[in-house]
Each structure stands twice: as structure tokens, then as C-alpha cells.
C-alpha positions in Angstrom: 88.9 135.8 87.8 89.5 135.3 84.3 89.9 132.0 82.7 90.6 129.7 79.9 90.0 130.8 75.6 89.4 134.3 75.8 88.8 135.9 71.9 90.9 139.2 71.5 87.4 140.6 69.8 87.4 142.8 67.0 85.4 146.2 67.0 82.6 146.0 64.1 82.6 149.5 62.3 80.5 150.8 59.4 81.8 153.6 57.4 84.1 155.0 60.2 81.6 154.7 63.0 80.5 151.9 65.3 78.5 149.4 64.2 76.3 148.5 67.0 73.5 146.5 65.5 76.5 144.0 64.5 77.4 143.5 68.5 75.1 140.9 69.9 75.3 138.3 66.3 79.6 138.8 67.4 78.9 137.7 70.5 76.4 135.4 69.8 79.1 133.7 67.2 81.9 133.4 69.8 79.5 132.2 72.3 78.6 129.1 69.5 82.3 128.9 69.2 83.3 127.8 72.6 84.8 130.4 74.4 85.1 132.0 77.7 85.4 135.1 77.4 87.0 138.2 75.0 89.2 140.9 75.7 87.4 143.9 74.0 89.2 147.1 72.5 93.0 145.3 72.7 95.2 145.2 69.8 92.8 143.4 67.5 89.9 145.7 68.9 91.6 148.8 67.1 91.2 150.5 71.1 94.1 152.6 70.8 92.2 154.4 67.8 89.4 154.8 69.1 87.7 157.9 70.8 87.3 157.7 74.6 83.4 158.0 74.1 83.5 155.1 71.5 85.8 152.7 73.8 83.2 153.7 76.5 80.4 152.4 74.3 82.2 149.3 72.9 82.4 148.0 76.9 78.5 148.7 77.2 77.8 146.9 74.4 79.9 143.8 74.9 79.0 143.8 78.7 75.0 144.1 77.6 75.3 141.9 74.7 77.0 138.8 76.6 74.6 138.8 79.1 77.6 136.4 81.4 77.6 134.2 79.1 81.3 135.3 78.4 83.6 136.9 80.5 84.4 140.6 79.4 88.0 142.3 79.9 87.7 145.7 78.8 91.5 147.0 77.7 91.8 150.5 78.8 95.0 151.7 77.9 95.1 155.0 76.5 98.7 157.6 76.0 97.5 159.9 79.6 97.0 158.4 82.9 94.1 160.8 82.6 92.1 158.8 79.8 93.4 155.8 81.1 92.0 156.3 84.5 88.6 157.2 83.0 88.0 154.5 80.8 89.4 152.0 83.8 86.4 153.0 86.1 83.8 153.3 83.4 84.4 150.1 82.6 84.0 148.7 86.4 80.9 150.9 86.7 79.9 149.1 83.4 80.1 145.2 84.5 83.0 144.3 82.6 84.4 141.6 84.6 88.2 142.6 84.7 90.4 145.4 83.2 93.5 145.4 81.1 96.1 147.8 80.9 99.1 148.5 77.9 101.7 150.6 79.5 101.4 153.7 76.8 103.4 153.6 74.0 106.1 156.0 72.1 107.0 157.5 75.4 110.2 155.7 77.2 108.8 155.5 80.9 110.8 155.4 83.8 110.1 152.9 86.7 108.1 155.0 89.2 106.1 156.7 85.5 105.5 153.0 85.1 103.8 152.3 88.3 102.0 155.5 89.1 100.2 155.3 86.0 99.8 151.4 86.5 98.4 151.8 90.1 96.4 154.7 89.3 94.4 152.9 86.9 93.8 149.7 88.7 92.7 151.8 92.1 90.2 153.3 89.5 88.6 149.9 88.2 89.5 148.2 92.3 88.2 146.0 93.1 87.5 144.8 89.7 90.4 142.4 88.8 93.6 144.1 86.9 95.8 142.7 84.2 98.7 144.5 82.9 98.9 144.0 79.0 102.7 143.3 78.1 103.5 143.1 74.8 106.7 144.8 74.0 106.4 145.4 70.5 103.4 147.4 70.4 104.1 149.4 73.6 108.1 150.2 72.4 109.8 148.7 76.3 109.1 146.1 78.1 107.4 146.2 81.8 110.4 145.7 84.2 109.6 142.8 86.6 110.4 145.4 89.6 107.1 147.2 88.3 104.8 144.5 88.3 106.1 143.8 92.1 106.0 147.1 93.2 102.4 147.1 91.9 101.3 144.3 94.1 102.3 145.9 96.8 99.8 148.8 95.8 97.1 147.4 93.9 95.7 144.6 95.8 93.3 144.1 92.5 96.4 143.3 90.6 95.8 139.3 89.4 97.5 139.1 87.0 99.1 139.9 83.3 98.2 139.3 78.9 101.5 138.4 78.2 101.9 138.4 73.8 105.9 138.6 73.6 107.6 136.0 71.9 109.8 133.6 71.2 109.3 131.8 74.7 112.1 133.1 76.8 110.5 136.4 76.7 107.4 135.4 77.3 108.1 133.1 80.2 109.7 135.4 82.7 106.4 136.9 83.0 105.5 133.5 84.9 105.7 135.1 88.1 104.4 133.0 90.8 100.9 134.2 92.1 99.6 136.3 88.9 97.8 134.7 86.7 99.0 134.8 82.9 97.1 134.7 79.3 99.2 133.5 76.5 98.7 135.8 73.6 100.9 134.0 70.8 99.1 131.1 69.6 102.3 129.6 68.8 103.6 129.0 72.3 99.9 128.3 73.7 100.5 124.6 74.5 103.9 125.7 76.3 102.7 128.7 78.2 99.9 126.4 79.9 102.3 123.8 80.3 104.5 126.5 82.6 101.4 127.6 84.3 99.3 129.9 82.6 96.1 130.3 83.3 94.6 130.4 79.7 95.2 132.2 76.2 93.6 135.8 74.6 94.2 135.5 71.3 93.8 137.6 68.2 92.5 134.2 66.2 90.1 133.3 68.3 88.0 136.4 67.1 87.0 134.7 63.8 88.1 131.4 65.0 86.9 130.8 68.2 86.2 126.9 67.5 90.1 126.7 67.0 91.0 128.5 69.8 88.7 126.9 72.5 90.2 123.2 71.5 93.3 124.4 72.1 93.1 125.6 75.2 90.9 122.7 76.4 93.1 120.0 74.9 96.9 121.9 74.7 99.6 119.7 72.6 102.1 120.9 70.4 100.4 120.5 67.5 97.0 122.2 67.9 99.4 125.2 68.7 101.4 124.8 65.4 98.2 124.8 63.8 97.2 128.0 65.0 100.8 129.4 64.4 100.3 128.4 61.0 96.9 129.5 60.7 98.0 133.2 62.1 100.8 133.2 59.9 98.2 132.6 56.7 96.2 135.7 58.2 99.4 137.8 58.6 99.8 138.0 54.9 96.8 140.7 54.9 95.6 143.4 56.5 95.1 141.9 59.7 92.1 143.6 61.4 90.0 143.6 58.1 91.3 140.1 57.4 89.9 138.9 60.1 86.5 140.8 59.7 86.7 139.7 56.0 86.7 136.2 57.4 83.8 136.6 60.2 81.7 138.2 57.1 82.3 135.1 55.1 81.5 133.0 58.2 77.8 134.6 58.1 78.2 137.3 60.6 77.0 140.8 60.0 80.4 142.0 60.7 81.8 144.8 57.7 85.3 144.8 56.9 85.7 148.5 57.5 88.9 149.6 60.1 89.5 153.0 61.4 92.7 154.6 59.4 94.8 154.6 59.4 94.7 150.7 59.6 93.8 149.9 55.8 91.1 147.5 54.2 91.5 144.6 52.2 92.6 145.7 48.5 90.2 143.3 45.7 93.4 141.7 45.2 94.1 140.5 48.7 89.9 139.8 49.3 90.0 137.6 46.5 92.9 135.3 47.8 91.7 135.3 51.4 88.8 134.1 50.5 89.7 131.3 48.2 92.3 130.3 51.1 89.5 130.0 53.7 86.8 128.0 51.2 90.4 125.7 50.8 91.4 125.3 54.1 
């Protein structure tokens, strides 16, 4: 079962392809940092971009490079139920030590599309523990509570949910009493624990990982204002190369390069990042 500062880890690319020489220096770098674990090909990962046989290599590699020093979640949310289902039991087959699921986006899915796709993908990883990934925003709808407990009646892998809505009233009706839940906004980290979640998966933690361990370990209002403040500072740019831009300055072999149409960091914007982070 998953647990505590998990890094939503970015996927190093060079020139449009994966970088896999820059794999095992990530991990090693998050491992240095603290952490428990990553969620790989999520939101920050660029997964929904991705090829099915590139998401498929981006679990072996993780799983290989962190050797169980950190826990992997491999997110395998594709647009089918097809792909979905694929990626789901390559990534059991693979060692990764849970799976995640987004319900697919531009679609607006009804309550039984919801769970069959849902349970089929968690019977593919089973018994390999199963999050649902909720985060409203990126998926267009919400998942209905009366998904999430029809799914436990079905998947008995189901454990739990990455919950990144915000402000807290929509996050915290996803505190549902026996599934464990992973904060995703930094901002309400502190809270969410305080209300019973199990831990956080956050998008920071992939070039911050220091940050993000303490607050998880130590939770208090203001270690999470810090990080709100400190995503908010990244949110002026380009977020996925931001974030690489940052890990390159930090001494890891990680380009900036994102797969379109995500964009890269103009000279402009790499210029003022990085005199922010030698300020900060």
C-alpha cells in the first residue's frame, strides 16, 4: 500500500524521444531527496501524450531504476478502456507497486461507462493495488461518489484514490472512509492529512522532493503555504519544462524538452526562472 511523499515524476525526453540514460540519476535525485515513492506518467509525467509503447517503457524503467527503494505507481489512464486495460496489466506484470487510473477525458461518461471502464482496468492490474485519479479539471467531470462505491463492490484491489481538486470542499468529499487518499494540491496538504489522508503526490516534489518530504513528515499550515507559494512561482512558466529547467539546474541530467504540444521554456522565461531559483 502506498504511503507518505510520493513525487508526481516527470518523463525525461531528448529531442522528442525518451531519454533513458537520464532515468536512474532521476531516481537516484528523488531517492537523496526523501521520498517514498513517485507516481510515473501522471499529469506532470506528460502520460496522456505519450505512445502506449513509450508509457510501457517509462514503467520498466522507473520500476528497474528504483530497485524498492521507492514505491512506483504507474498512471495508466489512456481515452479507450482498450489501452487502458493494456497499460494497467503491463504495469503489474512490470513490478510497479500500485496502479492509477484518470477517468478519460473530453468524453462526458455516464455512471455505468464510469465503472465498466474503472473495473475493467483494476481486474487487469488485480491484485496489484488501484487508485482512481480524480482531478476534475483535467478529466472535464468529476467521479460521482456512487462510482467509486460501486467499484468496491467489484474491484476488491480498489484502495484507494489521488485526489488533486481544489479548494478543500471539493477535495474533501473524496475522504471516504476505508480508501486511502493522496493530496495532490500542495496547498491543502497539511489539511488533507489532518482529515485523514494517507499521504500527498505532488507535481513539486518532482524537482523538489526535499520540500515535499518535510511536509508530509512534519504537516503545519505553513510548510503547505510554502509550497502553495512555491507552485504558484513555478505556474508562471511552462510548467513541465519549468520543472525540468529546474532539475537541470539542480545537477541532474534531465533536458528541458516536452512532447508538443506542451511548449518549452522561451530565453525569456529560462532567464527569469533561473534567477528566481539562485534567489530563493
Amino acid at each position: 500500500m502506498l504511503r507518505g511523499a510520493l513525487a508526481a515524476a516527470i518523463t525525461p525526453l531528448w529531442d522528442d524521444e525518451l531519454d533513458d540514460d537520464a532515468f536512474a540519476p532521476y531516481v537516484e535525485f528523488l531517492v537523496a531527496g526523501g521520498l517514498d515513492g513517485i507516481l510515473a506518467l501522471g499529469t506532470t509525467g506528460e502520460g496522456i501524450l505519450l505512445r502506449p509503447d513509450e508509457r510501457r517503457r517509462v514503467v520498466e524503467l522507473y520500476v528497474a531504476a528504483s530497485a524498492r527503494r521507492l514505491q512506483v505507481a504507474a498512471h495508466c489512464g489512456a481515452q479507450t478502456t482498450r489501452d487502458t486495460v493494456a497499460l494497467a496489466e503491463h504495469a503489474a506484470e512490470t513490478g510497479a507497486d500500485a496502479v492509477a487510473v484518470i477517468g478519460p477525458p473530453y468524453f462526458q461518461f455516464d455512471d455505468r461507462a464510469l465503472l465498466g471502464h474503472f473495473a475493467a482496468a483494476a481486474a487487469a492490474c488485480a491484485p496489484v493495488p488501484f487508485y482512481v485519479y480524480e482531478f476534475e479539471r483535467a478529466s472535464g467531470y468529476a467521479v460521482p461518489l456512487a462510482v467509486l462505491a460501486a467499484l468496491r463492490e467489484r474491484a476488491p484491489n480498489l484502495v484507494g484514490l489521488k485526489v488533486s481538486d481544489a479548494p478543500f470542499d471539493r477535495f474533501s468529499v473524496y475522504l471516504v472512509e476505508g480508501l486511502d487518499v493522496f493530496v495532490g494540491p500542495e496547498a491543502l496538504i497539511a489539511e488533507g492529512l489532518g482529515a485523514g489522508a494517507v499521504g500527498a503526490v505532488s507535481a513539486l516534489g518532482s524537482a523538489f522532493p526535499e520540500q515535499l518530504a518535510a511536509a508530509v513528515r512534519e504537516p503545519s499550515a505553513a510548510t503547505s503555504a510554502a509550497l502553495g507559494e512555491l507552485r504558484a512561482a513555478i505556474e508562471r512558466f511552462p510548467r513541465h519544462a519549468a520543472l525540468k529547467c529546474v532539475l537541470g539546474a539542480r545537477g541532474i541530467p534531465v533536458r528541458e524538452d516536452v512532447r508538443a504540444p506542451l511548449r518549452g521554456l522561451t530565453d525569456d522565461e529560462r532567464t527569469e526562472l533561473l534567477g528566481w531559483l539562485e534567489s530563493s
